[in-house]
N, C-alpha and C positions, 0 to 999 in steps of 0.2 A: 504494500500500500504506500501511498503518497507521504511523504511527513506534514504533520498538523500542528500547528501553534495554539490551537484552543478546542478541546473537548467536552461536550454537552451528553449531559444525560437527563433521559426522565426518570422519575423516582419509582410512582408507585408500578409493578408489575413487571421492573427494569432493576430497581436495586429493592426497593425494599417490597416483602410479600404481600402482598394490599389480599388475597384470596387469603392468604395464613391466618392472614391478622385479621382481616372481617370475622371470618369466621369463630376466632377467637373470643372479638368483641359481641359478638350474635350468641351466642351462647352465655358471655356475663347476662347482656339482657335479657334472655330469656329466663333466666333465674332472677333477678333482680326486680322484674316487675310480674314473675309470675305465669306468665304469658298460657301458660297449661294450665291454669284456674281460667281464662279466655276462653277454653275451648281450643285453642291450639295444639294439637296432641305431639308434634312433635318439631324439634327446633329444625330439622332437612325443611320440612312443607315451607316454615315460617321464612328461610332464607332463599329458598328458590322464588317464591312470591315476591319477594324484597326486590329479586337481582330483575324482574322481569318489569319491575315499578321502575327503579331504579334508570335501570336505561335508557327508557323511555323519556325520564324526565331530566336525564345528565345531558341525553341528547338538544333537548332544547333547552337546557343552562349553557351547553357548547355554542346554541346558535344563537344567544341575547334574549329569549323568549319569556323568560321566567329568571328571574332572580335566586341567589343560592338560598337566600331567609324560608324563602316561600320553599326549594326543592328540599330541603333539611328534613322538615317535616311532613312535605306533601308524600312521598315517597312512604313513608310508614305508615299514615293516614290510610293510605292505596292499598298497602300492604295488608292492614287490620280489617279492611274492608271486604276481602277477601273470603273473610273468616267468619262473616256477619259480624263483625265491632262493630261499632260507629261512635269513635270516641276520638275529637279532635284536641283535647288536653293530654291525652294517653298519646296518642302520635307525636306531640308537639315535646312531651317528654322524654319519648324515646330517642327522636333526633337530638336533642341537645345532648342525652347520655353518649348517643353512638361519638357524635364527634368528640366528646370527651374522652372515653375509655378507647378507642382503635387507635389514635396514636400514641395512646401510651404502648403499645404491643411493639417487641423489637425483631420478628422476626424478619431476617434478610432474604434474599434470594441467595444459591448456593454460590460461593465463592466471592459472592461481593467485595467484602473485606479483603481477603487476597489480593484479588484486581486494580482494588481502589489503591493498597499499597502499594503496588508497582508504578500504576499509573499517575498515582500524583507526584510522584518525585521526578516526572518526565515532561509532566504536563501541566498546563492550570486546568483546573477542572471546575467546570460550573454545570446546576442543574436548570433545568426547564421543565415547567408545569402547569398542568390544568388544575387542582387540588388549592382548594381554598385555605388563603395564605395562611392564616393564623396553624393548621393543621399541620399542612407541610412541614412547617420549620421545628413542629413540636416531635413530628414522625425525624426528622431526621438529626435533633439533639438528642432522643430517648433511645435511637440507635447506633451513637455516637460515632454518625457520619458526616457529621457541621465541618468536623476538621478538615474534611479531605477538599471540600469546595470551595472555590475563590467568593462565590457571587451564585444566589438562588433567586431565578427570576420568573414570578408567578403570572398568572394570565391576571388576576387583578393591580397587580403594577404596572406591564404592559399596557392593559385595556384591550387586549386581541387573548384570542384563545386559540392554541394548536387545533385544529392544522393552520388556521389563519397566515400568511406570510410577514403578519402584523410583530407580531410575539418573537419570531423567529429576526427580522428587521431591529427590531427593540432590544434585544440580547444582546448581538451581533454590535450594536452601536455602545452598548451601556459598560460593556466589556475592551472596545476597541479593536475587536477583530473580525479580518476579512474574511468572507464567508468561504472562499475558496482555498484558507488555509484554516477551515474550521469542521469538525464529524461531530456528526449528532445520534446518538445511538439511542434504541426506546424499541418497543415492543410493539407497537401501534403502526399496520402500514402506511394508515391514511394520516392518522394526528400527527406522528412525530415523523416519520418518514418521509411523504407524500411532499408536506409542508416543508419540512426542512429544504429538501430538494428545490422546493418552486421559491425557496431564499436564496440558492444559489450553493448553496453547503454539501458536502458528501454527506452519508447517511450510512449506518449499521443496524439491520432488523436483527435483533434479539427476539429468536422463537425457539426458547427452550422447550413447549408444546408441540413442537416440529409442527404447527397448522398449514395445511394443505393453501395454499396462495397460488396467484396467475403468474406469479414472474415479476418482472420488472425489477426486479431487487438488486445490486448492484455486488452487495455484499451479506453475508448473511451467517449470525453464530446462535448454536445453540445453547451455549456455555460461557458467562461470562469470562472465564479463565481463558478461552480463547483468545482473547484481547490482547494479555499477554505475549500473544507468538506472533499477533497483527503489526501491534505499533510498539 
């Protein structure tokens, strides 16, 4: 590969385990308000219901449509509703738990730590994100990853969200470096990849899932420890 003067990651589902740790924190909740006195018989039903709300409405937080305040708790609301709830205080409490208790959770993706030491002592490393600010920076102080990154740049200090070429533009300039001596690695074809690219930057798809894709991919690891042998 090329040499790079600045290297970008995304965090959650690229370094740190955002499925690990949901589920982690889905499970405190589940105990903590009961949710099987609900009628909910078991915590699988309650988070497949969740991921199916959830996306639906991250997607148009992605697109400006809805506000995070409102998707926080609409999403569990959606979820409870499912089940026959109808309880918008119980929703509205769940969401403040969840973002409280999942960033406390440290679990990494495998080898992160390895990689991360190799690579900062070569590179400046900063990350890139969709994940609402206050959270990110908690997820990646409780997994004491803050050290390895020069600069964490959120889509609400942007004001652009991946894939946007807005976010990626905004980095790029708040860091002082040229997109075409800059890689941007992430797990997302379209958000982190797609986007990067149409900023002018190289790109590494991270699909440790091996997920079946069209191509277009330039470069492509299953393992972050592979990064190691790249750059």
């Amino acid at each position: 590969m090329k040499d790079y003067r600045h290297i970008f990651f995304d965090l959650d589902r690229t370094l740190w385990d955002f499925d690990k740790n949901a589920r982690e924190a889905f499970a405190d909740i589940y105990s903590i308000f009961k949710l099987k006195d609900y009628g909910i018989g078991n915590l699988d039903d309650f988070v497949k219901s969740y991921h199916l709300h959830n996306d639906v409405l991250w997607e148009l937080y992605r697109q400006g449509k809805i506000e995070k305040e409102y998707l926080r708790w609409k999403r569990f609301e959606d979820t409870l509703g499912d089940f026959g709830i109808s309880n918008k205080q119980l929703a509205m409490e769940i969401g403040h738990e969840y973002i409280t208790i999942s960033p406390q959770k440290v679990n990494l993706l495998p080898n992160t730590v390895k990689t991360l030491e190799y690579l900062h002592l070569r590179y400046p490393l900063y990350i890139i994100t969709n994940g609402f600010e206050e959270v990110q920076f908690t997820k990646l102080a409780n997994s004491n990853l803050a050290g390895y990154f020069k600069c964490v740049i959120t889509s609400e200090a942007a004001g652009f969200k991946k894939p946007d070429q807005g976010i990626f533009n905004y980095a790029l300039k708040l860091v002082g470096a040229d997109p075409s001596e800059s890689l941007m690695i992430g797990d997302d074809l379209i958000t982190d990849i797609s986007g990067a690219v149409q900023a002018g930057m190289n790109a590494i798809f991270f699909n440790p899932g091996r997920i079946a894709h069209n191509g277009g991919v330039v470069h492509e690891i299953f393992d972050l420890i592979e990064l190691t042998k790249m750059l």
